[in-house]
N, C-alpha and C positions, 0 to 999 in steps of 0.2 A: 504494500500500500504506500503509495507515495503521499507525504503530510507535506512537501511546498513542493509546487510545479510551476516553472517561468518561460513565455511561449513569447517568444520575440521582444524581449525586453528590453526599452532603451531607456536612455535618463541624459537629457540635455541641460549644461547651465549656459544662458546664453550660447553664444556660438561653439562651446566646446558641448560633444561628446561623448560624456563618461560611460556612458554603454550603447553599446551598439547589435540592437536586435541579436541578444542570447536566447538561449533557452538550457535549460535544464530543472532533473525532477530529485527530489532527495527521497529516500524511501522512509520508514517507519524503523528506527531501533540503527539509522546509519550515522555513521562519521563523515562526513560530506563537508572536503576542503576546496575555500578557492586559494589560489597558489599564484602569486605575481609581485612584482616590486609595486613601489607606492606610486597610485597617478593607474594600476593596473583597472581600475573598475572596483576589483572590491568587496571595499566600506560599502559602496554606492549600493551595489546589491544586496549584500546584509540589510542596510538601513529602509532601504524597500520592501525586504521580508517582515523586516521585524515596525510595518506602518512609519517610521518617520521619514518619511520623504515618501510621495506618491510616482511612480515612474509616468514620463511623458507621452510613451506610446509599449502595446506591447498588454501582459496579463500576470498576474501573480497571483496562486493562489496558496491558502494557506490553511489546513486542516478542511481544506474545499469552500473557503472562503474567499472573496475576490478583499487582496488586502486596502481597496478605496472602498468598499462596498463597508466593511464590517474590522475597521480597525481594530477598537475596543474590543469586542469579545477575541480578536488572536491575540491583543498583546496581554489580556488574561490569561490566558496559556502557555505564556511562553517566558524565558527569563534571557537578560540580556546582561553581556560582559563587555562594555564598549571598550575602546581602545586607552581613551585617555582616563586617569584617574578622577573620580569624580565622588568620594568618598565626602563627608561632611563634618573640616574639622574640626569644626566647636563641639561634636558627639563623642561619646566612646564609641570602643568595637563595637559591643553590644548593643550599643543604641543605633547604631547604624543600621544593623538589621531591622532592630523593631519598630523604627520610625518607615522604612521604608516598608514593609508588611502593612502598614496601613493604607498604601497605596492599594491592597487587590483585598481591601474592608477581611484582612484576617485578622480576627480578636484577637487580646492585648494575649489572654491566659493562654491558644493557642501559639501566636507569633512567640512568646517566649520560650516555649517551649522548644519550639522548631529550630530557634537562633542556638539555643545553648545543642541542638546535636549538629547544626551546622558548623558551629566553630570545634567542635570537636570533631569532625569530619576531616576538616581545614586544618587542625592541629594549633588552633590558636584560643584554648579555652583561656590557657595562662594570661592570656593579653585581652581578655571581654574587658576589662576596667580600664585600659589605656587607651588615649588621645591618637587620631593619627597622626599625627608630627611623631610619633613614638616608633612608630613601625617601619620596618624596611620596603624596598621596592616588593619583592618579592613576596612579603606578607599581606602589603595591598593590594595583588593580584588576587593572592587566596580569599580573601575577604572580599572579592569582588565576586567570585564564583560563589561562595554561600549564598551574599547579597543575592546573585542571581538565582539559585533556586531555593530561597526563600516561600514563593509562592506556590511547590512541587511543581513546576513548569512540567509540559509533552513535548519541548521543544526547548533546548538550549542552544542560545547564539554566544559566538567568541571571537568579537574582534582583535585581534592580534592578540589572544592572552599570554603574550611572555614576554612580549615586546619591552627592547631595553633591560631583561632583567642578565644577570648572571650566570655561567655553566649551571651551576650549583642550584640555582630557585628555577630554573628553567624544568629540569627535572622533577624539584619538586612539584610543579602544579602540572607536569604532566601525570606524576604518579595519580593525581587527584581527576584531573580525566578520564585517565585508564579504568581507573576503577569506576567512574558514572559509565563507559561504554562495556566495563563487566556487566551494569545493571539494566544494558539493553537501552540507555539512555538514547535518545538522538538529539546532536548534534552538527550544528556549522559551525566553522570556521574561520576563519582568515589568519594565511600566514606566509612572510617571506623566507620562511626559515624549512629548507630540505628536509632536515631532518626531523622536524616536528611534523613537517605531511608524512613521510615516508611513517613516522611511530604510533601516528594518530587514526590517520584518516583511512577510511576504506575504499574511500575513492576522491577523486579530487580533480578539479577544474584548472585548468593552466591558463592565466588569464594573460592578456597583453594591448594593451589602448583601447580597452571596453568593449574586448573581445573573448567568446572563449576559442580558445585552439585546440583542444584535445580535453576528453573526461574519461577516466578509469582508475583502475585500483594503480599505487605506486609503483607493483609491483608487475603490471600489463603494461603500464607504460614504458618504464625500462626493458622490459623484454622485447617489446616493439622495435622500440627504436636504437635499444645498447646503450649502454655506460651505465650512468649515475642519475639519479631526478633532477640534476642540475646540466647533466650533460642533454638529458630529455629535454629541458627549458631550454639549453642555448642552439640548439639544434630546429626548433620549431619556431621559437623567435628571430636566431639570428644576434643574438646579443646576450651576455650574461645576466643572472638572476642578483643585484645587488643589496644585500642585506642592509 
């Protein structure tokens, strides 16, 4: 079953554009990465899955939802990890959670509940009373995935979740991935990092000037065409993948 399907999908700002009639479908329980440098398309497509930004020409839908028809009830459903940090810090951890859980009217006795298995999910119960100015990059990522399925989302989104972090925390919030795609989780993506599509994704969009070029598991694409997921990118683009 496929829970978002994209049928010529474009997104114009003024005279640029940012996509250029895509299409693809993600299925139910996948890992579903798009794969490009920045300026690739995208956030754009993310941001039109998940209702903020309406695409210009073209169809999305979303749990068979059309996402201009019925914004509000998918971004009920769904949880979202944007790119840039957006944490609120005059809160603690914990409050972050529970002020944001009132966004989808979940009670105060429930949302607390849910935050304190979140952040120990996250590995950051030690830290529910501290300030973010307190915390590392890497700890603000984790805390943004709880944040995000706060609401038990049927769909997690993940703009760049590792972007700018370290070898070290990069891992860890893949480990914390890994294990929502052990629970049959489904998830998007975005990443310019090989190695995170190659670990993550089961299959993945090669994106390039608001195009896709190629969609398959990591491991079809390399066999296709030889080398490396990077050596697949500069071979269909014509140009390296720059982190």
């Amino acid at each position: 079953m496929s829970l978002v399907i994209a049928k010529e999908l474009s997104k114009d700002f003024g005279s640029l554009r940012a996509l250029n009639n895509v299409n693809f479908d993600i299925a139910e329980g996948e890992c579903f990465g798009f794969l490009g440098p920045n300026g690739a398309g995208k956030t754009t497509a993310m941001r039109i899955i998940y209702c903020f930004m309406p695409p210009t020409s073209g169809s999305v839908l979303v749990f068979g939802m059309d996402v201009t028809e019925n914004p509000s009830r998918i971004k009920s459903k769904i949880g979202v990890m944007p790119q840039d940090d957006n944490l609120d810090p005059d809160l603690t951890v914990f409050e972050n959670l529970i002020v944001y859980a009132r966004y989808f009217d979940i009670p105060k006795k429930d949302s607390e509940g849910r935050a304190r298995e979140l952040l120990n999910f996250v590995e950051l119960n030690a830290k529910a009373g501290a300030k973010i100015g307190s915390l590392s990059g890497g700890m603000k990522r984790r805390l943004i995935i709880a944040r995000a399925l706060i609401n038990s989302p049927e769909l997690l989104i993940l703009d760049e979740p590792t972007v700018g972090l370290d070898p070290h925390s990069r891992r860890s919030v893949w480990e914390k991935l890994e294990h929502l795609k052990s629970q049959n989780a489904t998830i998007i993506l975005t990443t310019h990092y090989m190695e995170e599509a190659e670990k993550l994704c089961d299959r993945v969009a090669i994106m390039d000037a608001g195009r896709i070029i190629a969609v398959d598991s990591p491991l079809r694409l390399m066999g296709e065409h030889g080398g490396s997921l990077e050596d697949v990118y500069l071979k269909l683009t014509g140009r390296a993948l720059e982190g």
